[in-house]
BALOBA-1460 file (C-alpha; in Angstrom, 3 decimals):
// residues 66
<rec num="1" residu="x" x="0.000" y="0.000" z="0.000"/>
<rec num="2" residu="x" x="2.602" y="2.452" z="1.159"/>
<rec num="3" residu="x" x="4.564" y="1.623" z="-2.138"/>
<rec num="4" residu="x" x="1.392" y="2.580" z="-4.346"/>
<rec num="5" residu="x" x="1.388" y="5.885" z="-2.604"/>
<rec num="6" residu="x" x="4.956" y="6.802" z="-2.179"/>
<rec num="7" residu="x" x="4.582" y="6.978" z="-6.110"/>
<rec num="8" residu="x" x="1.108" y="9.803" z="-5.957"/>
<rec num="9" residu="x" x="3.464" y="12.620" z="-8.143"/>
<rec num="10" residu="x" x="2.554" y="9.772" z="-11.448"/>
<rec num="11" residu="x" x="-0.342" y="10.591" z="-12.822"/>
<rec num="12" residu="x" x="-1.220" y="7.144" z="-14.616"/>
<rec num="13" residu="x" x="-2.375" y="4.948" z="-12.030"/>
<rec num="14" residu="x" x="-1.659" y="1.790" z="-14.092"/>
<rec num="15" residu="x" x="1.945" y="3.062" z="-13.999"/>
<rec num="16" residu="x" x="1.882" y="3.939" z="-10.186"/>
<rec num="17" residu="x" x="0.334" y="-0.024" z="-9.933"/>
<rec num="18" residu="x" x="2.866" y="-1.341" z="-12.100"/>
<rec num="19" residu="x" x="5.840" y="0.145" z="-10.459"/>
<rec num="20" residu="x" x="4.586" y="-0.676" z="-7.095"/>
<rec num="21" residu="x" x="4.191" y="-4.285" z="-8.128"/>
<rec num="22" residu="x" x="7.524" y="-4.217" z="-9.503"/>
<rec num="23" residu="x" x="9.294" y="-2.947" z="-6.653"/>
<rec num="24" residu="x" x="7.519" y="-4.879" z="-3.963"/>
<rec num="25" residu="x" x="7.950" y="-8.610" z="-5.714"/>
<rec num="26" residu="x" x="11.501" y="-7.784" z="-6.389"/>
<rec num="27" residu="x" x="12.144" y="-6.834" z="-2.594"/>
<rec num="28" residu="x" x="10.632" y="-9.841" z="-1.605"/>
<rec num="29" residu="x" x="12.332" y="-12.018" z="-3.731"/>
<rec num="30" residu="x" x="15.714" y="-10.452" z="-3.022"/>
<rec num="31" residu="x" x="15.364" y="-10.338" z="1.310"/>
<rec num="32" residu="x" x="14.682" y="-13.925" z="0.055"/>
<rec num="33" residu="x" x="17.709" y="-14.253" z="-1.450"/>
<rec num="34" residu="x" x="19.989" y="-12.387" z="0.893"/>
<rec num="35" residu="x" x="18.785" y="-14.614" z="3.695"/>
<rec num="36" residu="x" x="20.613" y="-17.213" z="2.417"/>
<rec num="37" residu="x" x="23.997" y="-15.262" z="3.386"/>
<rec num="38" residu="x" x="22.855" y="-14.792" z="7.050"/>
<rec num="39" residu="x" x="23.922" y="-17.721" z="9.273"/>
<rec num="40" residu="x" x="21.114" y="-19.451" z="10.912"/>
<rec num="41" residu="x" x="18.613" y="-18.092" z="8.104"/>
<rec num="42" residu="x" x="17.568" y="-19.400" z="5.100"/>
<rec num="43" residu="x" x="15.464" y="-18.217" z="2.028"/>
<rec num="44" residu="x" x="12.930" y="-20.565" z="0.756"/>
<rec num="45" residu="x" x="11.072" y="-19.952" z="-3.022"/>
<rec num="46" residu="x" x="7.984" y="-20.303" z="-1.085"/>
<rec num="47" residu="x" x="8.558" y="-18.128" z="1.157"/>
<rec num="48" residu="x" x="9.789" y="-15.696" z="-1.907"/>
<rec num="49" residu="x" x="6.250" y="-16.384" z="-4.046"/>
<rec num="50" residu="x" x="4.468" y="-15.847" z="-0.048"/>
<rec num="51" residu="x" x="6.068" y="-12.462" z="-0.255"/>
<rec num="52" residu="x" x="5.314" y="-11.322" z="-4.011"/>
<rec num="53" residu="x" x="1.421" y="-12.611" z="-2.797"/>
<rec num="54" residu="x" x="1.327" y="-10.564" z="-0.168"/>
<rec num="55" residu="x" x="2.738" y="-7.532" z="-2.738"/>
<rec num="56" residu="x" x="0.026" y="-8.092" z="-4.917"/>
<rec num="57" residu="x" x="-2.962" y="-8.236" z="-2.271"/>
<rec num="58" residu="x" x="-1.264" y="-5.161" z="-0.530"/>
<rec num="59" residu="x" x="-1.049" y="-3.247" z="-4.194"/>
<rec num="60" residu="x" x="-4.640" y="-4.643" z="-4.699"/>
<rec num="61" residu="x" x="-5.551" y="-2.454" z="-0.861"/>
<rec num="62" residu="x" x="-4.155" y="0.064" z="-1.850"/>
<rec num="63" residu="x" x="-6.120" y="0.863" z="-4.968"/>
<rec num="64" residu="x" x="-9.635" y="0.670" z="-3.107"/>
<rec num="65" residu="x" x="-8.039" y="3.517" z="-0.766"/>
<rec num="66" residu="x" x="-5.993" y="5.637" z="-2.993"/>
């Protein structure tokens, strides 16, 4: 949601949804992957496609608000 609005100043709202779903799956994906570096943690590709779900519900929020 918070991604969605921290890009207001485009004025195409597909765009603003676009780059908000871009942004958000990638972030997820990599915290996936740097996990993997950490010792004790571990990055799963579930957890990674969890995280890009939760991106796209939280992107999907966010356009019944903004």
């Amino acid at each position: 949601m918070l991604c969605v609005w921290a890009f207001e100043r485009i004025n195409s709202m597909s765009l603003r949804i676009i780059l908000a779903l871009a942004a958000t799956v990638m972030l997820g994906f990599f915290l996936e992957w740097y996990q993997t570096s950490v010792p004790g943690r571990y990055g799963t590709l579930a957890d990674a496609i969890l995280n890009a779900f939760g991106a796209v519900v939280g992107v999907l929020v966010a356009i019944f608000f903004i």
